[in-house]
BALOBA-1460 file (C-alpha; in Angstrom, 3 decimals):
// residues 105
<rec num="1" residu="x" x="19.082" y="29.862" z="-47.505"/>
<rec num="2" residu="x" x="17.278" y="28.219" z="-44.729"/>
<rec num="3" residu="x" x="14.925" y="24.808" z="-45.997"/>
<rec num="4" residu="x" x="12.599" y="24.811" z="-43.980"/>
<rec num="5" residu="x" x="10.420" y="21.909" z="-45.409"/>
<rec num="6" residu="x" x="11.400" y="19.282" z="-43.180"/>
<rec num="7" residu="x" x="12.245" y="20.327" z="-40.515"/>
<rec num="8" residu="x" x="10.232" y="20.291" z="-37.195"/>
<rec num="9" residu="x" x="9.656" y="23.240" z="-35.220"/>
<rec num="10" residu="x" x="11.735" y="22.852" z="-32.890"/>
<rec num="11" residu="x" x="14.652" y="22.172" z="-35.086"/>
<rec num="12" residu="x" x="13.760" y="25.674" z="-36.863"/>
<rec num="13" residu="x" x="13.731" y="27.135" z="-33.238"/>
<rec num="14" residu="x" x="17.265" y="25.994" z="-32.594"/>
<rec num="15" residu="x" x="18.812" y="26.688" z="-35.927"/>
<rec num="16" residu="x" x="17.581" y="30.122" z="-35.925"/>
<rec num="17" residu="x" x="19.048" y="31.117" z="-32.320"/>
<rec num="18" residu="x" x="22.389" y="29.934" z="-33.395"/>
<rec num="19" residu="x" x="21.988" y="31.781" z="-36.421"/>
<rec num="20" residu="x" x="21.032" y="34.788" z="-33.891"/>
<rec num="21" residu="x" x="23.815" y="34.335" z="-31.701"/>
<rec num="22" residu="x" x="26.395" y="34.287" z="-34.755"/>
<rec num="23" residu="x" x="24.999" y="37.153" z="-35.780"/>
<rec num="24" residu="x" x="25.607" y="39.455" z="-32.509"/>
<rec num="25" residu="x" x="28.781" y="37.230" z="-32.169"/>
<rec num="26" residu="x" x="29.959" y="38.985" z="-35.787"/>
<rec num="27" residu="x" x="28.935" y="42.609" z="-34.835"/>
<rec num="28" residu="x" x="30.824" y="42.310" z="-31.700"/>
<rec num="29" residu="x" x="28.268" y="42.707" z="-29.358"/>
<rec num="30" residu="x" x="27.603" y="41.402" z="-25.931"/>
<rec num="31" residu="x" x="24.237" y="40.063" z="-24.654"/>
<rec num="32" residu="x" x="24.047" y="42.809" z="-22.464"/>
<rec num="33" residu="x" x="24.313" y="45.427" z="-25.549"/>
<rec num="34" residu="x" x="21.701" y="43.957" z="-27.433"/>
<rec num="35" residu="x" x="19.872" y="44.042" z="-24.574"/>
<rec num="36" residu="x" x="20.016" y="47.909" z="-23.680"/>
<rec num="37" residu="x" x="19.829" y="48.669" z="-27.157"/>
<rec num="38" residu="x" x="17.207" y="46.369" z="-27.593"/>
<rec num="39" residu="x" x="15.281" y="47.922" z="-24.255"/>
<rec num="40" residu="x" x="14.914" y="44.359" z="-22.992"/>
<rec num="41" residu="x" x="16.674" y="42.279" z="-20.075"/>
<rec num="42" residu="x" x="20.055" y="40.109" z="-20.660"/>
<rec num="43" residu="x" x="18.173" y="37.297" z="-19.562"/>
<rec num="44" residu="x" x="15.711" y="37.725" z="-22.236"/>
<rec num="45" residu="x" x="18.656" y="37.932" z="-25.219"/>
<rec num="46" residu="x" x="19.993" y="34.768" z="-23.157"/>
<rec num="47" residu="x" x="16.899" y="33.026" z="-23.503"/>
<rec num="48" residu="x" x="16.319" y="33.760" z="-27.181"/>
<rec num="49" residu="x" x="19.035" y="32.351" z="-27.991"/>
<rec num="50" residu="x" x="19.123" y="29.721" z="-26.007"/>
<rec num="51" residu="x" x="15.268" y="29.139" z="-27.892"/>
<rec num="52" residu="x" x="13.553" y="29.317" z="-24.912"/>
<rec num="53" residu="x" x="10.196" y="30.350" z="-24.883"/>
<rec num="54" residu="x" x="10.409" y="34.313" z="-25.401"/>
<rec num="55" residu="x" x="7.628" y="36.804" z="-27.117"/>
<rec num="56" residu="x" x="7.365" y="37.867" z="-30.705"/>
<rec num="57" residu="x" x="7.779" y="41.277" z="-30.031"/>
<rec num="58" residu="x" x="11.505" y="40.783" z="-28.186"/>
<rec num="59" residu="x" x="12.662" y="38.774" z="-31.677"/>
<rec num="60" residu="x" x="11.615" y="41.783" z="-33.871"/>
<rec num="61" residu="x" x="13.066" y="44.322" z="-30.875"/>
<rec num="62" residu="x" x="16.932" y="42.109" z="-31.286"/>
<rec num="63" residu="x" x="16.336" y="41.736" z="-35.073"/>
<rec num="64" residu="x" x="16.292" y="45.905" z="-35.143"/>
<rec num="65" residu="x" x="18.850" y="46.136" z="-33.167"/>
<rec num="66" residu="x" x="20.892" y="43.486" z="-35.171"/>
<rec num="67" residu="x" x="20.034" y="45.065" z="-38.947"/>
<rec num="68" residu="x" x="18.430" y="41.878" z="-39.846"/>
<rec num="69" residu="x" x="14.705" y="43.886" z="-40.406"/>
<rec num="70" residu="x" x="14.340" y="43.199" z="-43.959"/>
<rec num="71" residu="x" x="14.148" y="39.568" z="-43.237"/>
<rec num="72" residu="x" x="11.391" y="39.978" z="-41.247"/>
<rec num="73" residu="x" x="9.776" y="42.000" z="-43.820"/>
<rec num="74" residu="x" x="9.074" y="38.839" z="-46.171"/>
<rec num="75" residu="x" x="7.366" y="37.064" z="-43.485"/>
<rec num="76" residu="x" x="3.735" y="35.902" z="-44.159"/>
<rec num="77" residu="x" x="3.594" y="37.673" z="-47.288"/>
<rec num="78" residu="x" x="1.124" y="36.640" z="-49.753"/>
<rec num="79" residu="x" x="1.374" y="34.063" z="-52.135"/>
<rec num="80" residu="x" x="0.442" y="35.723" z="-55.530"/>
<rec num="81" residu="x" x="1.180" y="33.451" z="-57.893"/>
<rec num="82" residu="x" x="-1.775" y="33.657" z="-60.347"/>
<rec num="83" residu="x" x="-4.630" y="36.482" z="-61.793"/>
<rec num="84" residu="x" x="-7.446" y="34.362" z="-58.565"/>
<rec num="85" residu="x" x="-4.712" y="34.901" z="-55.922"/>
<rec num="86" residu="x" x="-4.463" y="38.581" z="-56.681"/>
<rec num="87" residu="x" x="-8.635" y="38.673" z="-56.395"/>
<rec num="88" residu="x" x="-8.445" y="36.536" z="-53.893"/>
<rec num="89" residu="x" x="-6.253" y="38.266" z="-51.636"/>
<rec num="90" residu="x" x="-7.734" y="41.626" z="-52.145"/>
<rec num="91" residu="x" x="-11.066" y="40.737" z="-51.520"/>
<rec num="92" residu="x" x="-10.047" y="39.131" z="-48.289"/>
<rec num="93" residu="x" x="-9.012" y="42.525" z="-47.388"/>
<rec num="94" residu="x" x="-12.713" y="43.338" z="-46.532"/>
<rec num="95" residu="x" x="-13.615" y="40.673" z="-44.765"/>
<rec num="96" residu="x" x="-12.160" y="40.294" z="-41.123"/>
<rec num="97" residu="x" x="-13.002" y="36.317" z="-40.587"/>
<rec num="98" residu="x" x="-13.448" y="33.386" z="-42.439"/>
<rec num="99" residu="x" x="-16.409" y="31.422" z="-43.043"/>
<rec num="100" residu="x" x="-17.142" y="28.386" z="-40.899"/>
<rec num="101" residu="x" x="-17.291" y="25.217" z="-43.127"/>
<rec num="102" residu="x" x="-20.761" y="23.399" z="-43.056"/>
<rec num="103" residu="x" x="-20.513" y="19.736" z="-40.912"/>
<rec num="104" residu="x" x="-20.677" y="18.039" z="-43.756"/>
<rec num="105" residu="x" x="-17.753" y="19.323" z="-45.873"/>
């Protein structure tokens, strides 16, 4: 398991690409395969793993072609730990932005 508590964001960034990297390294794949499978450029792959600044959308595109989905599938989940964050969370379902706080609060 990855503790993420402490860590700053680029240390998260860097752990994570070398955990990416192992991960094609283990299925035997080459940048370039990812890549095609991936329907993105080499250089792309290279730069994600190298933590380089690369979009969203290209980590979810190598984490389908890796098998590492489900992982992705637990981000930003809610926190439902009590009865008020169940309400909570589904009446923020309706309502598409939050409230500005008054100056003095």
């Amino acid at each position: 398991m990855l503790d993420l508590s402490f860590k700053k964001p680029s240390e998260i960034v860097k752990q994570l690409c070398e955990r990416l990297r192992t991960e094609r390294l283990a299925q035997q794949m080459t940048q370039a395969d990812v890549a095609g499978r991936a329907g993105i450029g080499t250089n792309t792959v290279s730069n994600l793993e190298a933590g380089r600044n690369v979009g969203f959308e290209n980590v979810v595109r190598v984490a389908m072609v890796l098998g590492r989905t489900k992982e992705l599938e637990g981000l930003f989940l809610p926190k439902l730990e009590s009865l008020e964050d169940i309400r909570r969370y589904e009446n923020s379902a309706n309502r598409h932005r939050s409230k500005r706080k008054p100056n003095n609060a």
